[in-house]
C-alpha positions in Angstrom: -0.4 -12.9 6.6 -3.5 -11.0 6.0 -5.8 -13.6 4.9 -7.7 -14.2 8.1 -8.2 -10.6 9.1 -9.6 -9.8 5.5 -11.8 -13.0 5.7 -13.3 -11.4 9.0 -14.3 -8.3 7.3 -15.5 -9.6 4.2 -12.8 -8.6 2.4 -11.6 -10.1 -0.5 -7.9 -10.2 -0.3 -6.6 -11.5 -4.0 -3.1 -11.1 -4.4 -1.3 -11.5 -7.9 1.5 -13.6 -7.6 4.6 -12.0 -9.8 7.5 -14.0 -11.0 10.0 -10.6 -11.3 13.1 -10.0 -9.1 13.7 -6.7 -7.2 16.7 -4.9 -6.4 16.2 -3.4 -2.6 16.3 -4.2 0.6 13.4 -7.2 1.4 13.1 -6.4 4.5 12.3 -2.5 4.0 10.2 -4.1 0.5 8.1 -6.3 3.5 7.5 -3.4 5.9 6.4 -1.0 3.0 3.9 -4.1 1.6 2.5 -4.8 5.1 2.2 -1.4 6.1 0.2 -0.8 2.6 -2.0 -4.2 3.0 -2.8 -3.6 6.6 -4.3 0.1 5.9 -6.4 -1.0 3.3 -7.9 -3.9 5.2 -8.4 -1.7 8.3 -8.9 1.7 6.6 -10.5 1.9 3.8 -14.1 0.4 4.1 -13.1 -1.9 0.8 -14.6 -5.0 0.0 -11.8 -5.6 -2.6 -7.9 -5.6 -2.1 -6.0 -5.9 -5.0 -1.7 -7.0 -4.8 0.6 -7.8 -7.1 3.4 -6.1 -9.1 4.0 -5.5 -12.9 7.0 -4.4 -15.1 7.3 -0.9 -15.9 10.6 0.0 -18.0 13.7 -0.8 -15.7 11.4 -1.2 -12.5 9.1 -3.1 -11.0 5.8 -1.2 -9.7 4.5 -3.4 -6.8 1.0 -2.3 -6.0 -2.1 -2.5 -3.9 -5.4 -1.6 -4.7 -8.8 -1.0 -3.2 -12.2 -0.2 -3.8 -13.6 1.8 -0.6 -14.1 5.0 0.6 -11.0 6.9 -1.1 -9.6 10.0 0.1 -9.8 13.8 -0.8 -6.6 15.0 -1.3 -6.7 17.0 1.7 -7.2 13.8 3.6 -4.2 12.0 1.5 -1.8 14.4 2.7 -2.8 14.3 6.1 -3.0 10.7 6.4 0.4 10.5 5.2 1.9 12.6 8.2 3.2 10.9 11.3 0.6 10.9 13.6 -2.3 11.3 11.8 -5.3 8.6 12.6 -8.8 8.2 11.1 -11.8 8.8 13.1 -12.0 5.1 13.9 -8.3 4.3 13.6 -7.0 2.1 17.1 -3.7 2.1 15.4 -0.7 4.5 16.2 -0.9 6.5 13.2 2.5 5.8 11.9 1.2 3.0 8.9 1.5 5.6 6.2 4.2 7.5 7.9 6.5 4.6 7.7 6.1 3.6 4.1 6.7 7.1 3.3 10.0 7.5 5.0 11.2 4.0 4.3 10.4 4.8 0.3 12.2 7.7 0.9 15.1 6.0 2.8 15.6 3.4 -0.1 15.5 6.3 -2.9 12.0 4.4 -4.4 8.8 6.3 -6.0 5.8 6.3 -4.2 2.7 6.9 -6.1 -1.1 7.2 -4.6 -4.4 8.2 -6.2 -7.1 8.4 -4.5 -11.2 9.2 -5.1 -14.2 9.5 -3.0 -16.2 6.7 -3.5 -13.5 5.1 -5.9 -11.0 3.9 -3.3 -7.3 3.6 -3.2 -4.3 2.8 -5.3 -0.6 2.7 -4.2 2.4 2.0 -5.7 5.9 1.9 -5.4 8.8 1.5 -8.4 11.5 -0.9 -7.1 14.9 -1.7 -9.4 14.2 -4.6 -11.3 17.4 -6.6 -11.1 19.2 -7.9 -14.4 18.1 -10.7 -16.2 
């Protein structure tokens, strides 16, 4: 979905492919993913974007990755209001917003680190359904 935009920033785009089932709803899963992909190909001044998901204990931590610009914490929480757009941001300023509430909505953990210079991780624990 994201290949092509990626491709015309010089972005490498590598996602992980994971074999694990979730427990939530896929299309709330999809919004929260695009929402996440799309920021860090349009935000973040990366080169590098990371996405895949791993097992941790009874959940499944699906997680994107970058290596631009990063954030101050400051700027973390402010980007995560509804609203709130970069300097050079055409978009509505809702990205961020969204995943936020819809993690919220569908009672799942949302996790970011961020560092100047270091870039961006998210990531967000989803049930792992029974084997």
């Amino acid at each position: 979905m994201f290949a092509e935009e990626a491709s015309s920033l010089s972005i490498s785009l590598k996602p992980v492919s994971c074999s694990l089932n979730a427990v939530c709803d896929p299309v709330a899963l999809m919004r929260i993913s695009s929402n996440l992909v799309a920021n860090a190909i349009a935000h973040s001044g990366a080169s590098k974007v990371r996405i895949g998901c791993r097992r941790k204990g009874k959940h499944i931590s699906f997680e994107v990755h970058d290596n631009g610009n990063g954030m101050t914490d400051d700027a973390l929480s402010k980007s995560m209001k509804e609203g709130f757009r970069g300097e050079r941001s055409e978009g509505s300023g809702l990205g961020l917003a969204i995943v936020q509430n819809l993690c919220e909505d569908h009672a799942l953990s949302l996790d970011v680190s961020s560092g100047v210079g270091l870039g961006t991780s998210f990531s967000v624990q989803v049930p792992q359904a029974q084997e």
